[in-house]
Every structure is written in C-alpha cells, then in structure tokens.
C-alpha positions in Angstrom: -5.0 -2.4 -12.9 -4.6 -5.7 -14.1 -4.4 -9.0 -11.9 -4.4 -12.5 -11.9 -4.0 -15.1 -9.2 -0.9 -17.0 -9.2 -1.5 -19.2 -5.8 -4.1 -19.0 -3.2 -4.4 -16.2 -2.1 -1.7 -15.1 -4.1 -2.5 -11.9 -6.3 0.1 -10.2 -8.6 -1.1 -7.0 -10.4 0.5 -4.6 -12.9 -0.1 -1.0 -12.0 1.3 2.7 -12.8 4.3 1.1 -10.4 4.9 -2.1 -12.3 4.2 -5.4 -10.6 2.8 -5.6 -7.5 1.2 -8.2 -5.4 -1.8 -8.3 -2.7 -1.4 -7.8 1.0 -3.8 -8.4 3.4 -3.1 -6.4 6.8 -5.3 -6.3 9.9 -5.3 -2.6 11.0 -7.4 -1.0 14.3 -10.5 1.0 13.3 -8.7 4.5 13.9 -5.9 3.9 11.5 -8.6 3.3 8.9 -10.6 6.0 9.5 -7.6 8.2 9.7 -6.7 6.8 6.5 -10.2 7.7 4.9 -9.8 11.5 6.0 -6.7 11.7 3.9 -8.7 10.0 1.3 -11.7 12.9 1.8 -9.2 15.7 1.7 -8.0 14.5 -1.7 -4.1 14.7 -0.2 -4.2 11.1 -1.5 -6.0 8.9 -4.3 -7.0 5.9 -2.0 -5.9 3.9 1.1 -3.4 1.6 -0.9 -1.6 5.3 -2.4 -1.2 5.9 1.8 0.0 2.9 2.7 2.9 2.4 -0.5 4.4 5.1 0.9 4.3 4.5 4.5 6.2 1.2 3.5 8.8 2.7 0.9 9.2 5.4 3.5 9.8 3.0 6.6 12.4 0.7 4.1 14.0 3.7 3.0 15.0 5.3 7.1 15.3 1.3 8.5 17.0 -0.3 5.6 17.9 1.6 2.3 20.0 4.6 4.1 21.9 2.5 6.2 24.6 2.8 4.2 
C-alpha cells in the first residue's frame, strides 16, 4: 500500500480498495483482542480487513438502505 501525508496527521493511501485515508480510533482492550482471534483463525487478513467492513456494514443498515 502506498501513502503519503497530506496534513498532519493526515494520511491518504492507495490500496486493493482505491483511496483511503488513516483513522485513528481508541477501542477497549476486549474489542482488540477479539479482533486478534479473528485475525488467528485466518477468517480475516488483519484488524483494518475487520473493521472496513464493520463500517461499510453499519452505513449500509443506518444510511445506504434507507431508501
């Protein structure tokens, strides 16, 4: 993946998805380590895979089928 800073603390990268910038979240200690078990049984690549589609997934049933 390629990236370059644009601002402070501004990061956009070009991935398999296109564009895509940096977000830093803080998250509680479980939800990591729950995330790292998905990780371990190879149902997902990495943590950022996991959390892409929890956020496309949220926007799709809040926002995108609202229609």
């Amino acid at each position: 993946m390629l990236c370059r800073m644009m601002r402070q603390f501004d990061y956009i990268c070009r991935g398999e998805q296109g564009l895509m910038r940096l977000l830093t979240v803080h998250v509680p200690d479980g939800f990591l380590e729950g995330l790292d078990e998905l990780v371990r049984q190879k149902k997902y690549a990495n943590r950022s895979e996991i959390i892409r589609i929890a956020i496309r997934d949220l926007l799709r049933d809040e926002l995108w089928d609202q229609r």
